[in-house]
LUMDRENVO-996683 format. One line per field, with one value per atom (N, C-alpha, C): residue number from 0; residue in three letters; x negated, y, z. Coordinates in pm, 1 decimal, always signed. Atoms other than C-alpha are relative to their C-alpha. Layout:
BEGIN
pos = NUM ... $
code = ALA ... $
c1 = X ... $
c2 = Y ... $
c3 = Z ... $
//
This chain:
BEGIN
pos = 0 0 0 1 1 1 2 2 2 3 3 3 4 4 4 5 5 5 6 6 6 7 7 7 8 8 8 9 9 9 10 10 10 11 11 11 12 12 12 13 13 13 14 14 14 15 15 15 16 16 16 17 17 17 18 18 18 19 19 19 20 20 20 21 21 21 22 22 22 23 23 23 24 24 24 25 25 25 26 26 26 27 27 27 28 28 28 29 29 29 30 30 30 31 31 31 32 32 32 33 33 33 34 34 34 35 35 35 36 36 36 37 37 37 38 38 38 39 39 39 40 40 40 41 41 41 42 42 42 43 43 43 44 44 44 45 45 45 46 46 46 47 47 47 48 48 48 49 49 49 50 50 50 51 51 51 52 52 52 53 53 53 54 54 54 55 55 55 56 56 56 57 57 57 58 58 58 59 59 59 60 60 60 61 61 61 62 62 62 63 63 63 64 64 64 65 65 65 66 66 66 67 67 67 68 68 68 69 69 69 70 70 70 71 71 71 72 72 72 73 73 73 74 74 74 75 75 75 76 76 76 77 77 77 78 78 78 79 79 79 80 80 80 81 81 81 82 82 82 83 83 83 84 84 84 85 85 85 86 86 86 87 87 87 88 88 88 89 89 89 90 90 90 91 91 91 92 92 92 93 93 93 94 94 94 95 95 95 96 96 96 97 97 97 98 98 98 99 99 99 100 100 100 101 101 101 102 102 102 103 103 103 104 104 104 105 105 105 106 106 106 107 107 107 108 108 108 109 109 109 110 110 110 111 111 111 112 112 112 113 113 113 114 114 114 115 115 115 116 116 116 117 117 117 118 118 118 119 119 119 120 120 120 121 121 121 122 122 122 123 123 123 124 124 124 125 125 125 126 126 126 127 127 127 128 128 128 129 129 129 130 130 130 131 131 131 132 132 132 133 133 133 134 134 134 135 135 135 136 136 136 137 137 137 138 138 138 139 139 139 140 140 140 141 141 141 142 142 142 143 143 143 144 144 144 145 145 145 146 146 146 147 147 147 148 148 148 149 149 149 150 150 150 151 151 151 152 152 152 153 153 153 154 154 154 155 155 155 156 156 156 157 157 157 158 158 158 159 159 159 160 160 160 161 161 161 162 162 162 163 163 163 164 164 164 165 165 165 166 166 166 167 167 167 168 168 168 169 169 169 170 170 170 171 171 171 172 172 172 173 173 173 174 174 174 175 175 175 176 176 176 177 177 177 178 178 178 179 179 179 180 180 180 181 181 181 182 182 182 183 183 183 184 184 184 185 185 185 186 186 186 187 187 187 188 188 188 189 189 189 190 190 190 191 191 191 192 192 192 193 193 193 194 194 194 195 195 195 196 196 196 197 197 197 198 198 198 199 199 199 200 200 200 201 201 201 202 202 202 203 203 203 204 204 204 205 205 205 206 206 206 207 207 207 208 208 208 209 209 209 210 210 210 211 211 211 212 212 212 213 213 213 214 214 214 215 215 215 $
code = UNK UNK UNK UNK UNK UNK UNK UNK UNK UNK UNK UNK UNK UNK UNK UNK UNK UNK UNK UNK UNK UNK UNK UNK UNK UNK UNK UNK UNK UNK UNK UNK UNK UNK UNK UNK UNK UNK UNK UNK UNK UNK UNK UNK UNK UNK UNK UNK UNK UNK UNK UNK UNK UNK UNK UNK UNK UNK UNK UNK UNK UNK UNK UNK UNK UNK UNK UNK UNK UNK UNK UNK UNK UNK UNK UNK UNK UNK UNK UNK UNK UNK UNK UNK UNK UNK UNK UNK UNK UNK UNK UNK UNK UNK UNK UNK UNK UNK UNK UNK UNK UNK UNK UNK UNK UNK UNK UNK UNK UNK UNK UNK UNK UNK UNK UNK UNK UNK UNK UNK UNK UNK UNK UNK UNK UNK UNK UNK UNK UNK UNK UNK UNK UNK UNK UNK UNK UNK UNK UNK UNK UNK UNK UNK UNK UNK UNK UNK UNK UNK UNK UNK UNK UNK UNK UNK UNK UNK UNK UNK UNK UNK UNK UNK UNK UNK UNK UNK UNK UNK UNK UNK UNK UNK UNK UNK UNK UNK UNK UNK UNK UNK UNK UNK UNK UNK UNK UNK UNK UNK UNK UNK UNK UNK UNK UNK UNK UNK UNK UNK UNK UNK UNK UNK UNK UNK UNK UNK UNK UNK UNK UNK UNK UNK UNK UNK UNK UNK UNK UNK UNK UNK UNK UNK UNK UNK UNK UNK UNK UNK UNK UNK UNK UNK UNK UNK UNK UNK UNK UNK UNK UNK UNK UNK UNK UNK UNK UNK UNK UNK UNK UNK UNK UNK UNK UNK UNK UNK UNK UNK UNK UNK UNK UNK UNK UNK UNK UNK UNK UNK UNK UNK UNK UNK UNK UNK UNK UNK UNK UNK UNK UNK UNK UNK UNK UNK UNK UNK UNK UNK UNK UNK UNK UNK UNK UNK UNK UNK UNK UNK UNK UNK UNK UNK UNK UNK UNK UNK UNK UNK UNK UNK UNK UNK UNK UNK UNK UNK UNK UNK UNK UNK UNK UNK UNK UNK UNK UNK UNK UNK UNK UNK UNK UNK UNK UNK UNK UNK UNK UNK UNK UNK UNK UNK UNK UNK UNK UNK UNK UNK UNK UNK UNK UNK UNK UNK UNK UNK UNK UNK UNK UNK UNK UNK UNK UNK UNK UNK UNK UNK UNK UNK UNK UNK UNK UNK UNK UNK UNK UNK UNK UNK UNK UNK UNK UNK UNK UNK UNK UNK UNK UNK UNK UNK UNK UNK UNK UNK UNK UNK UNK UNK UNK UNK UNK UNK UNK UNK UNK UNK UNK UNK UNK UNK UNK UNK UNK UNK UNK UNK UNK UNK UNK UNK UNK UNK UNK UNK UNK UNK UNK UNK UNK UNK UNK UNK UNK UNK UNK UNK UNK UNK UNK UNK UNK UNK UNK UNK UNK UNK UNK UNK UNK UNK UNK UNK UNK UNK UNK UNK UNK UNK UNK UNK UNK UNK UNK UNK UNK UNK UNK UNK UNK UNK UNK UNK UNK UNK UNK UNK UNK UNK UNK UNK UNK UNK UNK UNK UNK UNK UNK UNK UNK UNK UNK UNK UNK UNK UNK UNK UNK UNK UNK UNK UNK UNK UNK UNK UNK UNK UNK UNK UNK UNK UNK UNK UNK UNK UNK UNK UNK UNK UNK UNK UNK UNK UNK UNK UNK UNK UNK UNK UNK UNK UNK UNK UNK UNK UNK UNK UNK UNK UNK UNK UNK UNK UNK UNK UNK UNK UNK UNK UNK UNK UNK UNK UNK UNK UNK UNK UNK UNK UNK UNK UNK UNK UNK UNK UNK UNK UNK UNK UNK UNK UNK UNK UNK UNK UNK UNK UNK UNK UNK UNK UNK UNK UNK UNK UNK UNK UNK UNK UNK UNK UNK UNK UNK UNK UNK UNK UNK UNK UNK UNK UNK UNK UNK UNK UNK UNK UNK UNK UNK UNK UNK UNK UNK UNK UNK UNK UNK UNK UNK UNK UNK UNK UNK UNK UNK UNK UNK UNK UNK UNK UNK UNK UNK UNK UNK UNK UNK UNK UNK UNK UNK UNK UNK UNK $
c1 = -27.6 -1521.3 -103.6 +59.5 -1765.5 +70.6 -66.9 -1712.5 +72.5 +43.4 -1740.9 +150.4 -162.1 -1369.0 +93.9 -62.8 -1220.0 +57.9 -41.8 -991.0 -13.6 +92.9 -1114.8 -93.4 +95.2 -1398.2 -64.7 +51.2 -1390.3 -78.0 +80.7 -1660.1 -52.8 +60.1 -1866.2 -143.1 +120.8 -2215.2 -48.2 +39.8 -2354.8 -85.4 +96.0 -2635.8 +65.2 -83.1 -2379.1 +84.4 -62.1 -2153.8 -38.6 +95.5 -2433.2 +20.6 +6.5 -2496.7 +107.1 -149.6 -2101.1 -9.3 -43.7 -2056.5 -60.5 +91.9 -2342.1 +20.8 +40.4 -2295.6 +208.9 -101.3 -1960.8 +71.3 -44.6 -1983.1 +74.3 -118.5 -1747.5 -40.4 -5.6 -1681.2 +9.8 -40.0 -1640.5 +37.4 -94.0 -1400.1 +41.9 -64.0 -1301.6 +57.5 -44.5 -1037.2 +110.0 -72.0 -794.9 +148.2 -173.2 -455.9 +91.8 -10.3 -277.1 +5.6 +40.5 -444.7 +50.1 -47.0 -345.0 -154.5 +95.2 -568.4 -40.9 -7.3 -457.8 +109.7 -142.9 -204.4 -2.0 +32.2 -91.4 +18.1 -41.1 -22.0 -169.3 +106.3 -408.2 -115.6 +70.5 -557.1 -60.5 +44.7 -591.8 -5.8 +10.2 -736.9 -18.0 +89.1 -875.5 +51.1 -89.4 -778.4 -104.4 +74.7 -829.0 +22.1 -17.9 -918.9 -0.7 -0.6 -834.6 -90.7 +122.7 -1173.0 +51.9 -9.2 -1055.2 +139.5 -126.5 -688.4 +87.5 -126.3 -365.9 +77.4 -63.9 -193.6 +174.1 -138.3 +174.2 +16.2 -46.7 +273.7 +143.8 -77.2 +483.3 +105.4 -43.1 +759.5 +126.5 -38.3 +916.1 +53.9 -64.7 +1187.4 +45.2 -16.2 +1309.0 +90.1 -100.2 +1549.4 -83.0 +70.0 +1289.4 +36.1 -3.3 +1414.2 -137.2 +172.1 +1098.0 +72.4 -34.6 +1097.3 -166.0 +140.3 +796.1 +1.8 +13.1 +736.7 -51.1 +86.5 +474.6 -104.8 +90.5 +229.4 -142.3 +132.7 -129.6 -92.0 +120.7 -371.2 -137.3 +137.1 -714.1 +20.3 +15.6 -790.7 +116.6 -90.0 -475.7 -30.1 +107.2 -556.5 +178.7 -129.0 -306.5 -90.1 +69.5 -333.4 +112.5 -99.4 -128.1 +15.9 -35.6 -226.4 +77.5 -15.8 -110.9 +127.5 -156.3 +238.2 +126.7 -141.2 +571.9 +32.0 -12.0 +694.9 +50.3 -51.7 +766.5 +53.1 -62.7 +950.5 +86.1 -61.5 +1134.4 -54.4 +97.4 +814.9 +23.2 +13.3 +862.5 -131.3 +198.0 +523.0 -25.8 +38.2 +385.2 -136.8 +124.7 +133.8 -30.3 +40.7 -75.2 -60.6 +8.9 -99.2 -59.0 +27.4 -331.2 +105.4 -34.9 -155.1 -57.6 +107.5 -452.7 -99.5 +90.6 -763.1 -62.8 +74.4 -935.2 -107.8 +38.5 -1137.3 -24.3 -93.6 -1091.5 -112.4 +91.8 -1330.1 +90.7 -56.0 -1217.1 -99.6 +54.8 -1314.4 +50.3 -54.7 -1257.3 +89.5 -77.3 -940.5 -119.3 +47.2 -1127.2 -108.4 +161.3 -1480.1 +71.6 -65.8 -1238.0 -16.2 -82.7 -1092.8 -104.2 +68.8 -1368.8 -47.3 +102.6 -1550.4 -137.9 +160.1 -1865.5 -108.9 +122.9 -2144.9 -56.3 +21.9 -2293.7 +59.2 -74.1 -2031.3 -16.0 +79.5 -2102.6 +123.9 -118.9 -1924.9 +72.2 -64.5 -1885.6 +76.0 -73.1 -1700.0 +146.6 -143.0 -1450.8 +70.6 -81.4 -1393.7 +105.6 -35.2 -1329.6 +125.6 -97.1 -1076.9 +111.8 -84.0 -901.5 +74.6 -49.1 -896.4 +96.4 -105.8 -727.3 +162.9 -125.9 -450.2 +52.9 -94.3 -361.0 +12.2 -48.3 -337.5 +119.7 -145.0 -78.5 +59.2 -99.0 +109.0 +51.6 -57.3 +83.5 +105.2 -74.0 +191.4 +106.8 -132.6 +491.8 +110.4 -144.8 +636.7 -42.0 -3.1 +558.3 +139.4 -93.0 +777.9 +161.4 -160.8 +1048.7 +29.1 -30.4 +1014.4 +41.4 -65.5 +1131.6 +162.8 -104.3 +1406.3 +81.9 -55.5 +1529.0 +10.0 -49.4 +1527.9 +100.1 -107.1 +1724.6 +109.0 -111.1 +1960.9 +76.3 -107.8 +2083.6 +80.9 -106.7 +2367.2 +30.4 +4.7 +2303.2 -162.0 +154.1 +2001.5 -44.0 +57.8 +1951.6 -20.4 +49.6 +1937.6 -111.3 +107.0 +1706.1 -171.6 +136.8 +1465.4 -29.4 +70.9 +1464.0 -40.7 +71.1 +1408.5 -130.3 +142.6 +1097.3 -89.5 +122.0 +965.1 -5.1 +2.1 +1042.3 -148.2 +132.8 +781.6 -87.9 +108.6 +557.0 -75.5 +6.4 +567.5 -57.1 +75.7 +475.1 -158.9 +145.6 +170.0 -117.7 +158.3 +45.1 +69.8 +11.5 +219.9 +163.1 -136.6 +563.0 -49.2 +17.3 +351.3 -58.7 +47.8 +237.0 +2.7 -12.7 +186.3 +89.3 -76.5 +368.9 -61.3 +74.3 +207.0 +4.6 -4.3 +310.0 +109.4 -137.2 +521.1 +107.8 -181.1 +889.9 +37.4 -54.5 +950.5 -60.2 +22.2 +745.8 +130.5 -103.9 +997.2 +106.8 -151.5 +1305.9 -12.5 +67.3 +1196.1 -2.3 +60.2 +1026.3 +172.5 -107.0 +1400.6 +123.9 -63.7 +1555.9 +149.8 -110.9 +1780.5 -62.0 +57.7 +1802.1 -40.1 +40.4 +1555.9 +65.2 -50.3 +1790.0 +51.0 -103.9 +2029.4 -104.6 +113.1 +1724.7 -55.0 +72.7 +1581.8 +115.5 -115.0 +1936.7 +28.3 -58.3 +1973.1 -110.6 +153.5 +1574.3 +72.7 -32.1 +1678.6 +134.6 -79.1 +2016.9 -41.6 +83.3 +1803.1 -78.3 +86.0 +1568.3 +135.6 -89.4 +1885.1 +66.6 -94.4 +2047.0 -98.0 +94.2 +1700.7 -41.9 +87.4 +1595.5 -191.3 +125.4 +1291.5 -30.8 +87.9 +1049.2 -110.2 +50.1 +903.3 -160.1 +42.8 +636.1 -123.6 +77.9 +541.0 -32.7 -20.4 +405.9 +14.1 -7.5 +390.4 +113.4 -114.6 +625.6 +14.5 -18.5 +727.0 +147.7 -127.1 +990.3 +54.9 -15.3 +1159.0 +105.5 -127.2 +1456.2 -58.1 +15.0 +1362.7 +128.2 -139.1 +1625.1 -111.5 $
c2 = +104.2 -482.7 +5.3 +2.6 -603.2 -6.0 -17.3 -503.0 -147.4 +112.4 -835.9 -86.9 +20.0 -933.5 +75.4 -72.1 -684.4 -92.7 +50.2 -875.3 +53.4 -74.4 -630.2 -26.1 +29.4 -736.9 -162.5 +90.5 -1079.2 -93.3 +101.8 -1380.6 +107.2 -71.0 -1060.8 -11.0 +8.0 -1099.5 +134.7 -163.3 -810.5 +62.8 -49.4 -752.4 +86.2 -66.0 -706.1 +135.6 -60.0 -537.5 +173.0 -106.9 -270.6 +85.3 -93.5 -190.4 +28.1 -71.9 -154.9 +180.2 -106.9 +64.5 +134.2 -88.6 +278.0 +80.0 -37.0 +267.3 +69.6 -95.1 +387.7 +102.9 -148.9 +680.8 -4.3 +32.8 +538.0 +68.2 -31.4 +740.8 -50.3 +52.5 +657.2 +115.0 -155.5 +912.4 -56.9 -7.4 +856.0 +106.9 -101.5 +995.9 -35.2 +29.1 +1074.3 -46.2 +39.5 +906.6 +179.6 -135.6 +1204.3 +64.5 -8.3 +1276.8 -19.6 -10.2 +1306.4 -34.1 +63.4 +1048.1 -4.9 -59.0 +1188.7 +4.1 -43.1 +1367.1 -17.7 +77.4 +1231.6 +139.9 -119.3 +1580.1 +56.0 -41.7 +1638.5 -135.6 +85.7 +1299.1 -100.5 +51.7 +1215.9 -121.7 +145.2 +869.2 -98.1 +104.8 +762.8 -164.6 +135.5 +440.5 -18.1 -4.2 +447.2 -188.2 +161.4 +116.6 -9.8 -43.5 +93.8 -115.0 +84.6 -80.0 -9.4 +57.1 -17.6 +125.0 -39.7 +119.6 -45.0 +10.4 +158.9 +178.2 -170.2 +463.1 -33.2 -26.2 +536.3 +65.9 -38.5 +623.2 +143.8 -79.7 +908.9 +114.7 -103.2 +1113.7 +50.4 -121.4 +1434.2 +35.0 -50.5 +1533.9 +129.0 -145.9 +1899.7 +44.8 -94.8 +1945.4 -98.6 +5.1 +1775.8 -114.4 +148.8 +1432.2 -76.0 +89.3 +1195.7 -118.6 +119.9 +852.4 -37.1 +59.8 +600.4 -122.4 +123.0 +414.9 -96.7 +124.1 +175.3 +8.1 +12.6 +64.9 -62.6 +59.9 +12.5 -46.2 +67.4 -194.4 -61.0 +8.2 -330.4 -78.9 +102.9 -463.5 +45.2 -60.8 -258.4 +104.8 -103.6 -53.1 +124.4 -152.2 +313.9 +73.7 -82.0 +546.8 +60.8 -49.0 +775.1 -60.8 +103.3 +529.5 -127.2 +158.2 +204.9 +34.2 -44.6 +437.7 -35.2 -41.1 +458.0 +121.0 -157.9 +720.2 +73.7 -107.3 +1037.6 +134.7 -63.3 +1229.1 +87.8 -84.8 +1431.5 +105.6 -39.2 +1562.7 +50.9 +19.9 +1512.1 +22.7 -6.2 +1556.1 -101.7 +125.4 +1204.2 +26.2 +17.2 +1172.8 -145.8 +113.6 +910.2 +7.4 -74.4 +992.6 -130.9 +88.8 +767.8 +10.6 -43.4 +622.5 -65.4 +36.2 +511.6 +99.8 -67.1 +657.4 -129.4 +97.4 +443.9 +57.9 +21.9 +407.9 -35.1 +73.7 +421.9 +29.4 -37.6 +411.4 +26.9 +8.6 +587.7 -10.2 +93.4 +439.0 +111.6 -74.1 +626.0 -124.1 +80.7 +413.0 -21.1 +70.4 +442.4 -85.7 +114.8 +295.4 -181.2 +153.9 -15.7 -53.6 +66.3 -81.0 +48.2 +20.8 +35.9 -138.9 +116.5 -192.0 -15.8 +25.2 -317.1 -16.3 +32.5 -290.0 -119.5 +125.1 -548.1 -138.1 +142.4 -840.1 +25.0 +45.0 -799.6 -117.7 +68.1 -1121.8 +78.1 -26.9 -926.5 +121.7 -111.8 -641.9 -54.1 +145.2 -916.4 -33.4 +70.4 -1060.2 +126.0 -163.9 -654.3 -2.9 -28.8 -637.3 -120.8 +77.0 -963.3 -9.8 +35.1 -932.4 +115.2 -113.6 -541.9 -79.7 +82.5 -763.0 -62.0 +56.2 -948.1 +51.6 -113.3 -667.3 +40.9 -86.3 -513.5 -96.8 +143.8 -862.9 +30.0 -13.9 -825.9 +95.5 -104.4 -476.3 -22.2 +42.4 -575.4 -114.7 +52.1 -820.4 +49.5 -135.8 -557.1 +30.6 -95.7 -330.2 -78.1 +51.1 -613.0 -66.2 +19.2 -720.6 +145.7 -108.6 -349.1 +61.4 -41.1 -331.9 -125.8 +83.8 -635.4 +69.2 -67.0 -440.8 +62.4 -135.7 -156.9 -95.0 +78.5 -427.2 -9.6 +45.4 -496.2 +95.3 -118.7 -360.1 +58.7 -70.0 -288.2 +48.6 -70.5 -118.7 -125.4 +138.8 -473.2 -65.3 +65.2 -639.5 +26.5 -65.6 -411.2 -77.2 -22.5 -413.6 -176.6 +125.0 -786.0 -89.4 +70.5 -877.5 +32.4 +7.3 -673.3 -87.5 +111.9 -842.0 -97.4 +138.1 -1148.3 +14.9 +12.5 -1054.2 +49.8 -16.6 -947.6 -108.5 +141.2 -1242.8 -77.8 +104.5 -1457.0 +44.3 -84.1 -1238.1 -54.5 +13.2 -1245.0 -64.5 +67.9 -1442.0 +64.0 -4.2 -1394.7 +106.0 -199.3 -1090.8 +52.3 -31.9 -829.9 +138.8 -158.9 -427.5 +52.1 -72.0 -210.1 +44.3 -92.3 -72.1 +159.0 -142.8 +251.5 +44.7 +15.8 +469.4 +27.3 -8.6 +461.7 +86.6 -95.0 +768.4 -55.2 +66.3 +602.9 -111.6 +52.8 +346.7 -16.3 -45.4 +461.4 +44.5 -69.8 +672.9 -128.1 +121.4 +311.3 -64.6 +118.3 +123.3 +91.4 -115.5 +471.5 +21.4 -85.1 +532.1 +68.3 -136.9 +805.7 -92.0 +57.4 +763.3 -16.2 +53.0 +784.5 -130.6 +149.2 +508.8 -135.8 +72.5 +318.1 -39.4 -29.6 +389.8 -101.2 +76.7 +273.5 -156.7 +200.1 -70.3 -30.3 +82.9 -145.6 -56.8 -33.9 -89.0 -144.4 +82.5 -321.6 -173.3 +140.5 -590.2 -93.7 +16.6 -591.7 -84.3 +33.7 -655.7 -99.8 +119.5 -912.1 -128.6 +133.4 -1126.4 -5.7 +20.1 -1088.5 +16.4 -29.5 -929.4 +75.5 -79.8 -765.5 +101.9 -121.1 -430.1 +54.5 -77.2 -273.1 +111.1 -86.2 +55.5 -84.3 +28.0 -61.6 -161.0 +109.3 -401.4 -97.2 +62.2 -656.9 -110.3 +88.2 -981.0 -92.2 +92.0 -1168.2 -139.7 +140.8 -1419.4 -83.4 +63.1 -1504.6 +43.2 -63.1 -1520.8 -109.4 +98.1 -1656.1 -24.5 $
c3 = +98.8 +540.0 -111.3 +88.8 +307.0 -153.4 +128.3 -69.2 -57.0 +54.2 -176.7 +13.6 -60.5 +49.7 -73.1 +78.1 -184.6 -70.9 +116.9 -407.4 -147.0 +172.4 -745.9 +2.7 +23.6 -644.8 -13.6 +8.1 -643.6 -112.2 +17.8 -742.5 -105.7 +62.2 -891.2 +132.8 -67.0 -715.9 +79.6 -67.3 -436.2 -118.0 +97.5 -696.9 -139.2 +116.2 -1008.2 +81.7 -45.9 -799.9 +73.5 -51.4 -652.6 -160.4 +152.5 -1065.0 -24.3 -4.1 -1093.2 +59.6 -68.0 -869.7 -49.9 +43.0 -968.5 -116.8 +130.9 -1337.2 -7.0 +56.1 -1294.8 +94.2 -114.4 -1003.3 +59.8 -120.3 -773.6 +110.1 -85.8 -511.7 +200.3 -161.6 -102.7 +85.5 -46.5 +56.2 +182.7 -135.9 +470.4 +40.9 +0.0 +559.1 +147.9 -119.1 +917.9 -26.3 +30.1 +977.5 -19.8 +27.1 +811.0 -91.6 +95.9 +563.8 -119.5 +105.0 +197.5 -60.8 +83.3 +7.4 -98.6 +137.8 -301.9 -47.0 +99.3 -497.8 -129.8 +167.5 -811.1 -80.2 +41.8 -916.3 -103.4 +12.9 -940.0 -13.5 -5.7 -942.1 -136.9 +130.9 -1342.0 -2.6 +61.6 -1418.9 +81.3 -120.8 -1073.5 +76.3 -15.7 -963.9 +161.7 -174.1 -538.5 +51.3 -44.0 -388.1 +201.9 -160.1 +30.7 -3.4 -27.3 +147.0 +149.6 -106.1 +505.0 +43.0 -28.1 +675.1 -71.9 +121.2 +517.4 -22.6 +47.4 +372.4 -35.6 +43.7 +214.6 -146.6 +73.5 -125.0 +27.2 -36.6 -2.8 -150.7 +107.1 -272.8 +94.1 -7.2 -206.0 -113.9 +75.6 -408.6 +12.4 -22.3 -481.4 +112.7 -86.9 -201.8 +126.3 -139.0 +46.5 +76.0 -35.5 +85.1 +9.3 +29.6 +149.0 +39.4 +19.1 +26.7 +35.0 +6.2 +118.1 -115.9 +135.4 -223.9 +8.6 -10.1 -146.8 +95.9 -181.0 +158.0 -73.8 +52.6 +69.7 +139.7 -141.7 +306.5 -64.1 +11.5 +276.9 -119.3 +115.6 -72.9 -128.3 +148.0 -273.6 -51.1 +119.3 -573.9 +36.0 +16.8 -620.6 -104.7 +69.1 -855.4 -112.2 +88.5 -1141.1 -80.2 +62.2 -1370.4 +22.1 -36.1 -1212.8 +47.1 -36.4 -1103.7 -80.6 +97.3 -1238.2 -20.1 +26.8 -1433.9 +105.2 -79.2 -1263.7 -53.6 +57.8 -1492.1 +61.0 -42.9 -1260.6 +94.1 -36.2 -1115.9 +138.1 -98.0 -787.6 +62.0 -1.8 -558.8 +101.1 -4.3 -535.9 +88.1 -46.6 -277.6 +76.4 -88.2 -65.6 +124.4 -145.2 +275.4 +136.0 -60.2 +512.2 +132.0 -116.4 +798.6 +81.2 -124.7 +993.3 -53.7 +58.9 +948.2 -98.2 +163.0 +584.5 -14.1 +89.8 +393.3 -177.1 +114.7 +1.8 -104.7 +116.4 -317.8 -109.8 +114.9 -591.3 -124.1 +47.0 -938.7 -136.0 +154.9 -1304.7 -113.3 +58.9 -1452.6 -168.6 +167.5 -1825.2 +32.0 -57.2 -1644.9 +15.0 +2.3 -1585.4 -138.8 +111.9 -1906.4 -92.1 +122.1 -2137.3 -57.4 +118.1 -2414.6 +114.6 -31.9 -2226.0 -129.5 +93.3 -2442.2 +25.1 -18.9 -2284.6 +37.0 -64.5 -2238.7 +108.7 -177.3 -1827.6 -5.6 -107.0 -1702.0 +83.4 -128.6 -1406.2 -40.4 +75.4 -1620.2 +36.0 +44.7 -1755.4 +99.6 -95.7 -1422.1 +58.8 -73.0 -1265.0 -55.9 +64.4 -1534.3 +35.9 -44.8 -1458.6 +107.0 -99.8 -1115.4 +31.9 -48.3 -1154.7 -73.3 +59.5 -1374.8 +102.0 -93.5 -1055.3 +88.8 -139.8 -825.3 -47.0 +14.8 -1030.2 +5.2 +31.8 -1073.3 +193.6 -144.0 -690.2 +79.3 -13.5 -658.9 -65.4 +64.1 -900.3 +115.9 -96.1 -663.4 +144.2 -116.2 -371.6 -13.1 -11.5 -518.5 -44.7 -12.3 -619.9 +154.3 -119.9 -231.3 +65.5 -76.4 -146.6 -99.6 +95.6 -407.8 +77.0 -103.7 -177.5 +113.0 -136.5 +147.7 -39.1 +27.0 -34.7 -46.0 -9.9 -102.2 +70.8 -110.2 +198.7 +46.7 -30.2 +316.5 +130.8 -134.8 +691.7 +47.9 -9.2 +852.0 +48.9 -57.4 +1056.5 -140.0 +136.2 +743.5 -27.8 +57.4 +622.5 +88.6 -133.6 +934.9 -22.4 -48.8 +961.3 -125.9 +141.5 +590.5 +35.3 +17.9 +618.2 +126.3 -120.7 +966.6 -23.6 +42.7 +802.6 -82.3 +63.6 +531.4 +52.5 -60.3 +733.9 +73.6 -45.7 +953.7 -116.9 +117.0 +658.3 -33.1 +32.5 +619.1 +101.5 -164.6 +996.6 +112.5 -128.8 +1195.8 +53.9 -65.0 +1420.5 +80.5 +20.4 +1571.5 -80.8 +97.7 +1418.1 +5.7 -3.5 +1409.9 -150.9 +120.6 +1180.9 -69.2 +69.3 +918.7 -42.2 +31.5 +937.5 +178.0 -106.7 +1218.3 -24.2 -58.9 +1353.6 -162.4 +86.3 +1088.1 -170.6 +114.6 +809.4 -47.6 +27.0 +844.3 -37.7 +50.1 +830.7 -105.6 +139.0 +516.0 -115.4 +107.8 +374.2 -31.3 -38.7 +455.1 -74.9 -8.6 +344.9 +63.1 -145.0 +720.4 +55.6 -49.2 +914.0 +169.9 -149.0 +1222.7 +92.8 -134.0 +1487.4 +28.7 +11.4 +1361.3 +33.0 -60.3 +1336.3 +73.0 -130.1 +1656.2 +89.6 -109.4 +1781.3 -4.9 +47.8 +1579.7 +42.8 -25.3 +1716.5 +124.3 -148.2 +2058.3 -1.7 +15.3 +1966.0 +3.5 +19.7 +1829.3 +66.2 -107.7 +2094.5 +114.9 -94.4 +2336.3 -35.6 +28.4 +2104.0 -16.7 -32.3 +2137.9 -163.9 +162.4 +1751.2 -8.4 -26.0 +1863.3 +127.8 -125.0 +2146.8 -125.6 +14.4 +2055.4 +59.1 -103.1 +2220.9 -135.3 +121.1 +2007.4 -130.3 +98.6 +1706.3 -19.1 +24.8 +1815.5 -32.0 +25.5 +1708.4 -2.4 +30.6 +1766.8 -14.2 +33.8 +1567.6 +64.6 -82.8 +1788.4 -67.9 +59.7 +1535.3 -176.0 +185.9 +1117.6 -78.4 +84.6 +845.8 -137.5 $
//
């Protein structure tokens, strides 16, 4: 993926965008599905941008529950800054679940004063303002799954939004166990209402693939 398709990076020129990068030591990290992309524990100001995969916001609470907080794919920003509090100091990580690609970026290099006015500063800064707007109704589209009051519910709100994304098919963005975790049920039940769903004609399966044959 060219930088340029980046939504932080947009209508900023390759040329501006080369001196960006430069003038503010942005990193380029590849990393395996697996992988821990970064812990907020240790990660200070950085603000990670996925150029290519997707990862998981993953939290671990003290008795070893794991929740999946938020799903990052090509073009979303993460980071300790851009988090919610974590006052109960939980250990917040971001765990690729493909193999990525991700630049990380120094949160103050964003938001400083430009000395020089750059347009293309101004725009950087505007366009991180509508990532989080984005990420905000992310995380109120998963405060809707946890709404519902059956695991089918659950499952078919999100293939619904997904569907709207890419279509009536579509891969999962994460696996089977990511899921259940993201939807927070226990995998088997899960495993059992797919399998249900599949048989009551809602959908066809095949591993991660998925296609919704029934949306509301």
């Amino acid at each position: 993926m060219e930088y340029r398709e980046i939504n932080l990076f947009e209508g900023i020129s390759e040329a501006d965008l080369a001196r960006m990068i430069t003038c503010f030591g942005a990193k380029i990290k590849r990393l395996r599905e697996g992988e821990v992309v970064c812990d907020y524990s240790d990660t200070g100001d950085d603000v990670g941008v996925m150029l290519e995969g997707s990862a998981s916001m993953i939290r671990t609470d003290e008795n070893g529950e794991v929740a999946v907080m938020e799903l990052f794919s090509d073009g979303d920003i993460f980071g300790e800054v851009l988090a919610f509090s974590n006052a109960a100091g939980d250990s917040v990580k971001v765990v690729a679940e493909s193999d990525c690609k991700v630049m990380f970026i120094k949160y103050g290099q964003i938001t400083k004063r430009c000395e020089n006015a750059c347009e293309h500063h101004s725009r950087l800064v505007s366009n991180m303002f509508g990532l989080i707007a984005r990420k905000t109704l992310s995380l109120s589209q998963r405060i809707e799954i946890l709404s519902k009051k059956t695991t089918r519910e659950k499952l078919m709100y999100y293939f619904n939004i997904l569907a709207k994304k890419h279509g009536r098919e579509f891969d999962l963005p994460m696996s089977v166990t990511r899921l259940a975790e993201y939807i927070c049920a226990d995998r088997s039940a899960m495993t059992r209402e797919l399998s249900r769903m599949q048989a009551d004609g809602l959908v066809e399966i095949n591993k991660k693939r998925i296609k919704l044959k029934k949306t509301f």
